[in-house]
C-alpha positions in Angstrom: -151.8 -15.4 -75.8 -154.5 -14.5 -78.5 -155.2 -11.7 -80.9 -158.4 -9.8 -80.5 -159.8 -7.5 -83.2 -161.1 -4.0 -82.2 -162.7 -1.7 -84.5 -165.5 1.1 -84.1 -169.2 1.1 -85.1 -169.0 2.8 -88.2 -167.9 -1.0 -90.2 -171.9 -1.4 -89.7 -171.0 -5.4 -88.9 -174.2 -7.4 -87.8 -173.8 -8.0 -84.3 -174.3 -11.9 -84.7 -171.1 -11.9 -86.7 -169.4 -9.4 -84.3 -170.1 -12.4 -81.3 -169.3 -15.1 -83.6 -165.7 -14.1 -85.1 -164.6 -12.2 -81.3 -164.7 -8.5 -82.6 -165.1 -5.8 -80.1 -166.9 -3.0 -81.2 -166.7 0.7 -79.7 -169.3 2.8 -80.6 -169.4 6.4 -82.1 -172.0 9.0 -80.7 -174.5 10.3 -82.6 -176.2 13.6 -81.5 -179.9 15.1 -82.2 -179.4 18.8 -80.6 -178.9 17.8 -76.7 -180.0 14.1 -77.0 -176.8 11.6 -77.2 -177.2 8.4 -78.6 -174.8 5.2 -78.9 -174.3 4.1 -82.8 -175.5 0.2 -82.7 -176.2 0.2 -78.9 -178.7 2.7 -78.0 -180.1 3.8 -81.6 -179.8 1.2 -84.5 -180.4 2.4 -88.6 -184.1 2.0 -88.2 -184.5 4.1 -85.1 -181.8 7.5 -86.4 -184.6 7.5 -89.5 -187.2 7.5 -87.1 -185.8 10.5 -85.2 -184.7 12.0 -88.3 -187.8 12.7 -89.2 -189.3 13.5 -85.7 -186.1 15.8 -84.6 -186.2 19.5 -85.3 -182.0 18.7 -84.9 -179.8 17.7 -87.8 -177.6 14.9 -86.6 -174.2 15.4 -85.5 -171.6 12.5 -84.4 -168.5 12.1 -81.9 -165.7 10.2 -82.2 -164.8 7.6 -79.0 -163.2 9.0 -75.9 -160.1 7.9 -75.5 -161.4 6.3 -72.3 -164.0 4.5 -74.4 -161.3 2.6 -76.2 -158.8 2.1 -72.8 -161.2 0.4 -71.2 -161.8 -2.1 -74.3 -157.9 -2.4 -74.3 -157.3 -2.7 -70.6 -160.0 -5.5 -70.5 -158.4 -7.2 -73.1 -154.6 -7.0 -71.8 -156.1 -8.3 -68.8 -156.9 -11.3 -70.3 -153.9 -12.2 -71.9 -154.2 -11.5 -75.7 -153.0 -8.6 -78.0 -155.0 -6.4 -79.9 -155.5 -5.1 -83.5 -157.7 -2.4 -83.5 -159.0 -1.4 -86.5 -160.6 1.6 -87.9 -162.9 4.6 -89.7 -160.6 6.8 -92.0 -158.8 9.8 -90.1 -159.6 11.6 -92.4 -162.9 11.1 -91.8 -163.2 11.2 -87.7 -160.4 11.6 -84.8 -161.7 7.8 -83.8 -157.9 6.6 -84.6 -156.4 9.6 -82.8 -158.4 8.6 -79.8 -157.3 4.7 -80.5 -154.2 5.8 -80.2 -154.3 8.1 -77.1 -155.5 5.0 -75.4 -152.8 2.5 -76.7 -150.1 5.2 -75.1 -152.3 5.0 -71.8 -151.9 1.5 -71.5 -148.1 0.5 -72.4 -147.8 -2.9 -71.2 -150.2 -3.7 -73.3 -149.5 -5.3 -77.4 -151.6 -3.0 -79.5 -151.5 -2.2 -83.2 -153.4 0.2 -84.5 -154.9 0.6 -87.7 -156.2 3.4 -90.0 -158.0 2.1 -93.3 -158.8 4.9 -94.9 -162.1 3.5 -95.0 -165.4 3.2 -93.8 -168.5 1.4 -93.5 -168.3 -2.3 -94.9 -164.9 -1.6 -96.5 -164.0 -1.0 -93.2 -165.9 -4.1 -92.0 -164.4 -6.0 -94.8 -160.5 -5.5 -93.2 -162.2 -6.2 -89.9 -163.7 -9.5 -90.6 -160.6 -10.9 -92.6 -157.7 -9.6 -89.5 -160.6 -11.8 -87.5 -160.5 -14.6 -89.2 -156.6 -14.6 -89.4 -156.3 -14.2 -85.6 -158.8 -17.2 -85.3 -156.3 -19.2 -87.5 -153.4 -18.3 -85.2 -151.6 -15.5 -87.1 -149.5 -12.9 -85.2 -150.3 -9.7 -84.8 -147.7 -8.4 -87.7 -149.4 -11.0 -90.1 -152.5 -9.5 -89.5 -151.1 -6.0 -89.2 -149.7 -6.4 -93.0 -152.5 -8.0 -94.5 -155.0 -5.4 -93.3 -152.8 -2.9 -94.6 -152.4 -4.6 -98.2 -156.1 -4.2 -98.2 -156.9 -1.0 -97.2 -154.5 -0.1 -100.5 -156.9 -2.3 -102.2 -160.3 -1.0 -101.3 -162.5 0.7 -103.6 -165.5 2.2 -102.4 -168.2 3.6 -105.0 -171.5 5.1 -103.9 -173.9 7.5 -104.7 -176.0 9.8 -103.0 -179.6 11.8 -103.4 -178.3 15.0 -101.7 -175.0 16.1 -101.1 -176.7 18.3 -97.9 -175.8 15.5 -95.8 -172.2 15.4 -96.0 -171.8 19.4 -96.5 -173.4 19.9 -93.1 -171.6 17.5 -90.9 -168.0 18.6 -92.5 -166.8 15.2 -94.4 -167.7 16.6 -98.0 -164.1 15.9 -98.7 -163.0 16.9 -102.4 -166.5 16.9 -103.5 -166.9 20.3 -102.0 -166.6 22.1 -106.2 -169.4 19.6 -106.7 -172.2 22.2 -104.4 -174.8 23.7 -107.2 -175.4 23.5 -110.7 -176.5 19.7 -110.2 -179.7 20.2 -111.7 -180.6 16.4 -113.2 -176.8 15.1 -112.5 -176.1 12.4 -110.3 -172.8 11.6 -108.8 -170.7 8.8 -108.8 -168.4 9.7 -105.7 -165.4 7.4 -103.8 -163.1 7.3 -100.5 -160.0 7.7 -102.4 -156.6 6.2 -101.0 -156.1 9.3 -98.8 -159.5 8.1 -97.3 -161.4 11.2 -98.3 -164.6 11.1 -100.1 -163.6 12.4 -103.7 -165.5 12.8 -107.0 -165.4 9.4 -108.9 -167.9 10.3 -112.2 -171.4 12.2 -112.4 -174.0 11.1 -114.9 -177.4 12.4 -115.9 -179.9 10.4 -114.1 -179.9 8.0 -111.4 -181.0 5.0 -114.1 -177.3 5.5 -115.1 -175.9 5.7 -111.9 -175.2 1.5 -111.5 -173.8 1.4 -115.5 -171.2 3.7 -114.6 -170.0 2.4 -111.0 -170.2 -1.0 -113.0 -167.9 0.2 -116.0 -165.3 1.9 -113.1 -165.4 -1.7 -110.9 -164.3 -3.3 -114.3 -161.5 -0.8 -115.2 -160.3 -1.2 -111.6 -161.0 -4.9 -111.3 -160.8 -6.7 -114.5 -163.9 -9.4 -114.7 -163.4 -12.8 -113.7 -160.9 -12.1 -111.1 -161.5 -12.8 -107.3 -163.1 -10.0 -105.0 -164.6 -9.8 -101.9 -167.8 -7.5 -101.6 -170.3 -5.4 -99.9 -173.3 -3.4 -101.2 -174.6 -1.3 -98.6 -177.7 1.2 -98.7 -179.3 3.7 -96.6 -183.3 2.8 -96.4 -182.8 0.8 -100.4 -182.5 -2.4 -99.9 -184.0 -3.8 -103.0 -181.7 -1.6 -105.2 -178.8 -3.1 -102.9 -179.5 -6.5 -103.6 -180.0 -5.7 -107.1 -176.9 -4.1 -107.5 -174.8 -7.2 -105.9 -176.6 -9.5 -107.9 -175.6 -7.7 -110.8 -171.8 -7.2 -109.5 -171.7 -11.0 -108.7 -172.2 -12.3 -112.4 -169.3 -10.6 -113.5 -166.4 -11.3 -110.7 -165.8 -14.4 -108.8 -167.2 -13.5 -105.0 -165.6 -14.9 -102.4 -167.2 -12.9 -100.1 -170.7 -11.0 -99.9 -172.4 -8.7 -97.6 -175.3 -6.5 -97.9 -175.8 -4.2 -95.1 -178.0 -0.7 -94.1 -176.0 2.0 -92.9 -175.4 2.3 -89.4 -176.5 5.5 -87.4 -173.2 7.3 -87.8 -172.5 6.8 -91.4 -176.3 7.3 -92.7 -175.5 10.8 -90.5 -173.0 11.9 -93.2 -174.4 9.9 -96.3 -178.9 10.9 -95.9 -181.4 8.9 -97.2 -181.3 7.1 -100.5 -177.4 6.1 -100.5 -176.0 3.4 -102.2 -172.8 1.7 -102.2 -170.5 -0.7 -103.6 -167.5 -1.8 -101.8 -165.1 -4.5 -103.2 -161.3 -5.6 -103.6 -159.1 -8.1 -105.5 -158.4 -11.5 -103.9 -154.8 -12.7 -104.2 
């Protein structure tokens, strides 16, 4: 008996890595008015810009059906192994509520599931590491615990052009006293530890934006220690890269990704976001 790894498409994981390490992915729905598209199956990043500009819609996304994730389980169970199934804050979508709808659907079968309080590559992050561990043979609690140390280490900074985004689709979080009077200021937000994007710092100008997240990464993560990483960037990926290379001078990586948001997540974040995700190594 095994342990799979199940998570949704909002960790925006490249599919090659997705085959390689095992991970099953279940995808969110994005919507443009009466059109219904599958996040990472049926419309990748480059194709929800396309239609963004083309729709007269504003984007809209769905969590799973429960039935979405049951049949992932049940084909799973059926094969012997246990699952992990790992997942988008729920504070941010009901994707975990529907995870676990389906777990209680399917009783014989070992299923753990967990909510990071994350998203995007910080989700990914979790989701790669609980894969490696089940390659190496870990149980299912190992892997439970671990992710769950690391979800309570995960910081994500990020910054956005517009806060219109995330106002309209409901996941403005703590941000909300932020709306107006932004004239020239650019925020510096976070998913905080209740998993709810939150007000990290504002600054005036965008050439200021990186200085700042920098300055917070180092009073959360002293230089020279051991992180793992992730920039990630909606339709920016030379500021992405910039930004990592930056961030790797001062920490000791042992991980690195650079990714474009996926459909869902670029839904809620618009154009021009940036992103750095990161936590300390033991």
């Amino acid at each position: 008996m095994g342990i799979r790894i199940v998570t949704d498409s909002t960790a925006d994981l490249p599919k090659e890595l997705c085959r390689e390490l095992g991970i099953e992915v279940i995808p969110l729905t994005v919507r443009f008015g009466e059109e219904a598209y599958l996040d990472g199956v049926t419309l990748d990043s480059d194709g929800f810009w396309a239609k963004l500009k083309e729709s007269p819609h504003h984007p809209s996304t769905a969590q799973p059906a429960p039935g979405d994730s049951l049949e992932v389980y049940r084909r799973i169970h059926e094969a012997g192994d246990e699952i992990v199934s790992i997942h988008i804050s729920s504070k941010m979508s009901g994707t975990v509520n529907s995870a676990e709808i389906a777990a209680q659907m399917l009783p014989e079968a070992r299923i753990s599931i967990v909510d990071t309080r994350s998203v995007s590559l910080g989700l990914g992050l979790v989701v790669i590491g609980a894969a490696r561990m089940a390659r190496e043979g870990k149980s299912r609690e190992e892997i439970v615990a671990w992710a769950h140390k690391t979800c309570d280490r995960m910081n994500i900074l990020f910054t956005i052009d517009t806060l219109e985004f995330l106002q309209r689709n409901g996941r403005i979080g703590k941000a909300t006293a932020l709306l107006g009077g932004l004239l020239g200021i650019k925020l510096i937000l976070q998913v905080d530890k209740e998993g709810v994007v939150a007000p990290a710092d504002k600054v005036r100008g965008r050439s200021r934006v990186f200085a700042r997240a920098r300055e917070i990464m180092h009073e959360r993560v002293p230089p020279g220690r051991r992180i793992r990483m992730a920039v990630v960037h909606a339709q920016a990926p030379e500021q992405a890269q910039a930004w990592g290379e930056e961030v790797k001078r001062d920490y000791q990586v042992e991980e690195y990704l650079v990714g474009q948001l996926g459909a869902v997540v670029a839904c809620h974040a618009g154009p021009g976001a940036l992103g750095v995700i990161f936590h300390e190594v033991d």
